[in-house]
Wavefront OBJ file of the C-alpha trace (Angstrom):
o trace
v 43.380 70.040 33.417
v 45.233 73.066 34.641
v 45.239 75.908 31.786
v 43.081 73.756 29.480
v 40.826 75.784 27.404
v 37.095 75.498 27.296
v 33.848 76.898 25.857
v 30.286 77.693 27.910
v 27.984 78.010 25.339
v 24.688 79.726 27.221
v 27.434 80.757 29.599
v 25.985 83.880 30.366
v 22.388 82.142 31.417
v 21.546 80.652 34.856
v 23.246 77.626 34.356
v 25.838 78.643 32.676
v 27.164 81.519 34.647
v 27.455 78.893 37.710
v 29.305 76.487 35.303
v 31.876 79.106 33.643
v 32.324 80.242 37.518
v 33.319 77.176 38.985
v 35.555 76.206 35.522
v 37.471 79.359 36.464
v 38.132 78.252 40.063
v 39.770 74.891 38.817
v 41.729 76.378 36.700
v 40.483 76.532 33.506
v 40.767 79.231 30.561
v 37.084 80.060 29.620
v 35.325 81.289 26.714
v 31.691 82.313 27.302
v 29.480 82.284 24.055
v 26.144 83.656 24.865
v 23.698 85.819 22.505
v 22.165 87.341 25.845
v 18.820 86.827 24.633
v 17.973 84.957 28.146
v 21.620 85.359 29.350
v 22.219 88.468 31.577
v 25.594 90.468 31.684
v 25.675 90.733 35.442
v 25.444 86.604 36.012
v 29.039 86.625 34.497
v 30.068 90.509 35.714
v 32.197 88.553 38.548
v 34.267 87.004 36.088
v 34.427 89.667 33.227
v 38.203 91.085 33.489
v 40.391 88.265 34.458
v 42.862 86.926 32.562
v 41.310 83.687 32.074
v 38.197 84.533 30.879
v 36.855 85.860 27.769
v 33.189 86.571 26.771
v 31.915 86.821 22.983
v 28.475 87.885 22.096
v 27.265 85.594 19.554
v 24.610 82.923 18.881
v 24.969 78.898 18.058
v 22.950 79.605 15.281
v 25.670 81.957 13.898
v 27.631 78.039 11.972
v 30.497 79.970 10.169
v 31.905 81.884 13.453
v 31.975 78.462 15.310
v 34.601 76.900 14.381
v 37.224 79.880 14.924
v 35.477 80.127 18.160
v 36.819 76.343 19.216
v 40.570 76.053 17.829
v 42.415 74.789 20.779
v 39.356 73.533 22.751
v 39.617 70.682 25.056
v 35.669 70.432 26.403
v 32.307 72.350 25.033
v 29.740 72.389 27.426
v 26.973 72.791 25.064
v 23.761 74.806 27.210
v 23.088 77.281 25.050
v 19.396 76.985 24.130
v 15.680 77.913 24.023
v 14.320 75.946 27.089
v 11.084 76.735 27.353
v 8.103 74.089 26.726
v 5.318 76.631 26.767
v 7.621 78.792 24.039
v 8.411 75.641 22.044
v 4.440 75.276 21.396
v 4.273 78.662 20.083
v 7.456 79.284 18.043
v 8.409 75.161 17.149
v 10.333 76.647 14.123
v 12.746 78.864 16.246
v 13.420 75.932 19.065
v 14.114 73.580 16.677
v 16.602 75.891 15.166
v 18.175 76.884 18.259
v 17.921 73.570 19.951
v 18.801 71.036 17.119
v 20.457 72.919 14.031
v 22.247 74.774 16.603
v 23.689 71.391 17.997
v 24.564 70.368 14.835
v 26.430 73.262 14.457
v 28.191 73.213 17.726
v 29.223 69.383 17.211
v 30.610 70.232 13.241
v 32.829 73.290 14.812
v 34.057 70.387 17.493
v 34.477 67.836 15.621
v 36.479 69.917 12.734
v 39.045 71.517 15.696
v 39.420 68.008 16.967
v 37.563 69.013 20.509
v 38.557 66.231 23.551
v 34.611 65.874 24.283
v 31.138 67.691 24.278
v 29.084 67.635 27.190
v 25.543 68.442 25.991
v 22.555 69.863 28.432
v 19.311 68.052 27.210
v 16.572 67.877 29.514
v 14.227 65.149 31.322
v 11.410 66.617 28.886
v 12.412 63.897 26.400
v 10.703 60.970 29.059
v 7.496 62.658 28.541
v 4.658 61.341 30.498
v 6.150 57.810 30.746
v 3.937 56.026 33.670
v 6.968 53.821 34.954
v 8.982 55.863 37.865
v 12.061 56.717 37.878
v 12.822 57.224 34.647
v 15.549 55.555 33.198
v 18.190 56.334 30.614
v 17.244 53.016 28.780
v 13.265 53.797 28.878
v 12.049 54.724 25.433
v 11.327 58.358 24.539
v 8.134 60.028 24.664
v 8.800 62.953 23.874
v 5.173 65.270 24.598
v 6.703 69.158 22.846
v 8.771 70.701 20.561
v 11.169 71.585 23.323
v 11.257 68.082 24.344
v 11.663 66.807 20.424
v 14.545 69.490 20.086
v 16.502 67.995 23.159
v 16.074 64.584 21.643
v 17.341 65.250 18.240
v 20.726 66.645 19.838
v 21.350 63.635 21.656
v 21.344 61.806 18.787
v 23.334 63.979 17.075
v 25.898 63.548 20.038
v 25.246 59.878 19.533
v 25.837 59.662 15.782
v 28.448 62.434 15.995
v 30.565 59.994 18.419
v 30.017 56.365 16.191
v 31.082 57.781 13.327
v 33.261 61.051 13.748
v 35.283 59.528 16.909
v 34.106 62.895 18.623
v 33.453 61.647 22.245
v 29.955 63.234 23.724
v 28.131 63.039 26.698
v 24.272 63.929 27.046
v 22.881 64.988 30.702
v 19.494 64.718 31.391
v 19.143 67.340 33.299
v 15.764 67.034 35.392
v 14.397 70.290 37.296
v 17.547 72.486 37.917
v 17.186 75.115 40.591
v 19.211 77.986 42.388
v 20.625 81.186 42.471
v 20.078 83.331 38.979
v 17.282 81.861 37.993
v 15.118 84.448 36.639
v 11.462 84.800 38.162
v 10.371 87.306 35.570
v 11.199 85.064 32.659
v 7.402 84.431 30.587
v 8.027 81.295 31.456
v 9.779 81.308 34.547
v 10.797 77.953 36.350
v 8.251 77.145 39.401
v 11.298 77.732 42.046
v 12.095 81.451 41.621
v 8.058 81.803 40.552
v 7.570 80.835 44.228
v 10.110 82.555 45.720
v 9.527 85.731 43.941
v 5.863 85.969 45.392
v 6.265 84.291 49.006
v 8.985 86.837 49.631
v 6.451 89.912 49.589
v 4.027 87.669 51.130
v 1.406 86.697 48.280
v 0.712 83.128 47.779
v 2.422 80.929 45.426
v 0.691 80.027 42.514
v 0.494 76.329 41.404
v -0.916 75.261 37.569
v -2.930 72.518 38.154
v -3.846 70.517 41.113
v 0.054 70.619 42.525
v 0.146 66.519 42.864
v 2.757 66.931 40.165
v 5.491 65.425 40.976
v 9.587 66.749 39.792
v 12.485 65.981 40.577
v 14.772 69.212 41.699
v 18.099 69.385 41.447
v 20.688 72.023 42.910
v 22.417 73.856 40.384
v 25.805 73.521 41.858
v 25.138 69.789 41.483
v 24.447 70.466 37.834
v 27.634 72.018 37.748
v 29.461 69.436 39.662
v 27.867 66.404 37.359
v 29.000 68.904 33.667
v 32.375 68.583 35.298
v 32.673 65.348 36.523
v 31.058 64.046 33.014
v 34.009 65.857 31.059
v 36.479 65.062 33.015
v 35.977 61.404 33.067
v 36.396 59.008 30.309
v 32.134 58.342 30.142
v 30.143 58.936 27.058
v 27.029 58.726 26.424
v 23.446 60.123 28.174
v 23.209 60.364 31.834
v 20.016 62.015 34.437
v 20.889 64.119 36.543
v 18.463 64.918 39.308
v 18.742 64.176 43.009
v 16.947 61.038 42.931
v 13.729 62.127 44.566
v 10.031 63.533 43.646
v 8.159 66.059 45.511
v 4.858 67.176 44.559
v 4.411 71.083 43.346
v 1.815 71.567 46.783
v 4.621 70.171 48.671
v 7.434 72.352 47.045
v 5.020 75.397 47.861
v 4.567 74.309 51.658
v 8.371 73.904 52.091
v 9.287 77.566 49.611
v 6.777 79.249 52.559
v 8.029 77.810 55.755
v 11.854 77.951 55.324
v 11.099 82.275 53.591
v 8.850 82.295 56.921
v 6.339 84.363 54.957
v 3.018 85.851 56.495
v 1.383 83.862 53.921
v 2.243 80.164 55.625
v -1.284 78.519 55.605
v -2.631 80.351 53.381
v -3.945 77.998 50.697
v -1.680 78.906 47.006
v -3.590 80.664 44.232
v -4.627 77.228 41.536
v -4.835 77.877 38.014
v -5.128 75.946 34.843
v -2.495 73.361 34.054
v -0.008 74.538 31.527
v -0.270 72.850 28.022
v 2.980 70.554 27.465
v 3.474 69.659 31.115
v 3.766 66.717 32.485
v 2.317 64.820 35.604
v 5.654 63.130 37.313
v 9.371 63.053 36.622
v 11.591 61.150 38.794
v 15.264 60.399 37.906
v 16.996 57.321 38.373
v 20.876 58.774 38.839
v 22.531 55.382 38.985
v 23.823 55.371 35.914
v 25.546 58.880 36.248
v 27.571 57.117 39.931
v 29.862 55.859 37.719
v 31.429 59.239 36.967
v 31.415 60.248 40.144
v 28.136 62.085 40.223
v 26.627 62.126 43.526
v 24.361 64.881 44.895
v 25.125 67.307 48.011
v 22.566 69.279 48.678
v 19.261 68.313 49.716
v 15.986 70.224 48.918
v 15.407 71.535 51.684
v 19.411 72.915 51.744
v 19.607 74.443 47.978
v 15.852 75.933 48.576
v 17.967 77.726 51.793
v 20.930 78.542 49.538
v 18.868 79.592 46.880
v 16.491 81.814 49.703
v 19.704 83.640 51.043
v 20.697 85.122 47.744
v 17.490 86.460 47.110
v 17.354 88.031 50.364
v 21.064 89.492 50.092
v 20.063 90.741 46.473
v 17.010 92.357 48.261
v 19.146 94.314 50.354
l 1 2 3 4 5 6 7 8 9 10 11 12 13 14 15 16 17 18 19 20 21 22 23 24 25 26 27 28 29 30 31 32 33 34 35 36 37 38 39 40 41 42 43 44 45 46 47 48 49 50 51 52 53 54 55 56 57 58 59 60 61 62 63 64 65 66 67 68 69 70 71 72 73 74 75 76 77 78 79 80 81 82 83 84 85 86 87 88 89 90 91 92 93 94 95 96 97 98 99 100 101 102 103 104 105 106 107 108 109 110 111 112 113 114 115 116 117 118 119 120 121 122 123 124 125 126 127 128 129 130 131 132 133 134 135 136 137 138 139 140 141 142 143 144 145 146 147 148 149 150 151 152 153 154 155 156 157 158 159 160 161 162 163 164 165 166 167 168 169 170 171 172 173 174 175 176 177 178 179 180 181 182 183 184 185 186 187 188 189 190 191 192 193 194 195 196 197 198 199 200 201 202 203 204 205 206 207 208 209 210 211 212 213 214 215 216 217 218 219 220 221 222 223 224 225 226 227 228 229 230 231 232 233 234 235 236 237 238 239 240 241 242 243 244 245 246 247 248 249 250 251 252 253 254 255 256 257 258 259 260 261 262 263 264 265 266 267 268 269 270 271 272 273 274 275 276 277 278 279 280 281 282 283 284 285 286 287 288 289 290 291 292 293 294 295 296 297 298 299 300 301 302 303 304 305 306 307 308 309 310 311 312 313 314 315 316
């Protein structure tokens, strides 16, 4: 560990910024690779300036910079990507570019400067609507986007990249990652910070669909923690990484309004039509990521207050 040097792609985006934040605290010498097209300049303004930390402006898509980019890389945490499903049915050609060439090109850079391991951010969209709960790493794919097809093809791309290049990768399933960052004005903003952003000023949430949805949240410094732990360790392979739990959307809503304490607590949310590419319930099973270490600390109920606070400091 100690001055070992490592790249954030995406580092710049919600994720991402939290990740390259804590790498700096343990130590680490960090190069951020973001294009800013979602990323924002002020999530990694804390860390802009010190010694151990460098930033370059520049895209995943971008193959022949890559490579000079990783010389003397020990870990790439790979997050750098188009993540929305809604997006993914309107513009499949530029996901899948982003999203799957651009994980090509991230592993042939690696594997070329000899990288210790890649730790790759795919998502919980490749389960699609799979009726059997939790999901399970060993449950077939069913994959129901272009998003979630994207996500696939890089984990097997990690997969084949490790049988036959010896280049050691790790895929995390990341299931619905919330927290501080997170942008509510995105077009296609996360339901979290879309809740938070409109209970704060006291309008109702509003919920697509009926809100018996069910996801499974996870805190983002347990994202962080599980990236970490996943490098760190001598694990490969793919890995969930969720707290373990469902919650319905209507549920998520109730709790959002009573711990903001809005004016707008009974009020029934504002329904509209579900969003195409959705699906009805995700659950993780995080068994399988235990061995590593991974185990989550914060609750719902405690990240939705963490994640509460910093909106209200930022408000001030």
């Amino acid at each position: 560990m100690g001055r070992e040097k490592v790249v954030v792609t995406g580092g710049a985006g919600f994720i991402g910024s939290h990740l390259a934040a804590e790498l700096v605290r343990r130590g680490y010498r960090v190069v951020i690779l973001d294009d800013l097209s979602t990323g924002k300049m002020a999530n990694i303004e804390p860390l802009l300036g010190k010694e151990d930390v460098e930033f370059i402006r520049g895209s995943i898509t971008e193959r022949p910079r890559l490579p000079q980019l990783f010389a003397g890389v020990h870990y790439v945490f790979h997050l750098a990507a188009i993540t929305s499903v809604p997006r993914s049915l309107i513009s499949p050609e530029a996901t899948h570019e982003v999203n799957a060439s651009g994980t090509l090109n991230v592993l042939l850079a690696a594997r070329d400067n000899a990288v210790r391991k890649v730790i790759y951010a795919s998502s919980a969209a490749v389960y699609g609507d799979t009726p059997a709960l939790p999901q399970r790493e060993d449950m077939p794919p069913q994959p129901q986007s272009p998003y979630a097809v994207s996500k696939l093809v890089g984990e097997y791309y990690c997969a084949v990249f490790h049988r036959v290049y010896g280049l050691p990768t790790v895929s995390l399933r990341y299931f619905n990652v919330y927290g501080p960052r997170q942008d509510p004005a995105a077009e296609y903003a996360a339901v979290v910070p879309q809740f938070i952003s409109r209970v704060l000023p006291g309008k109702p949430p509003i919920i697509y669909g009926d809100g018996e949805q069910t996801r499974d949240f996870a805190f983002v410094l347990d994202a962080v923690a599980a990236s970490i732990l996943a490098a760190e360790s001598g694990m490969t392979g793919v890995y969930n990484i969720g707290c373990g739990e469902g919650i319905s959307i209507n549920r998520l809503a109730e709790l959002t309004m009573r711990l903001v304490g809005s004016d707008v607590i009974g009020v029934p949310p504002v329904h509209e039509a579900p969003r195409p590419g959705d699906i009805r319930h995700s659950v993780a099973d995080i068994s399988r990521a235990r061995a590593f270490g991974f185990e989550p600390r914060y609750s719902l109920e405690q990240g939705l207050r963490e994640t509460i606070r910093s909106w209200q400091r930022e408000a001030l």
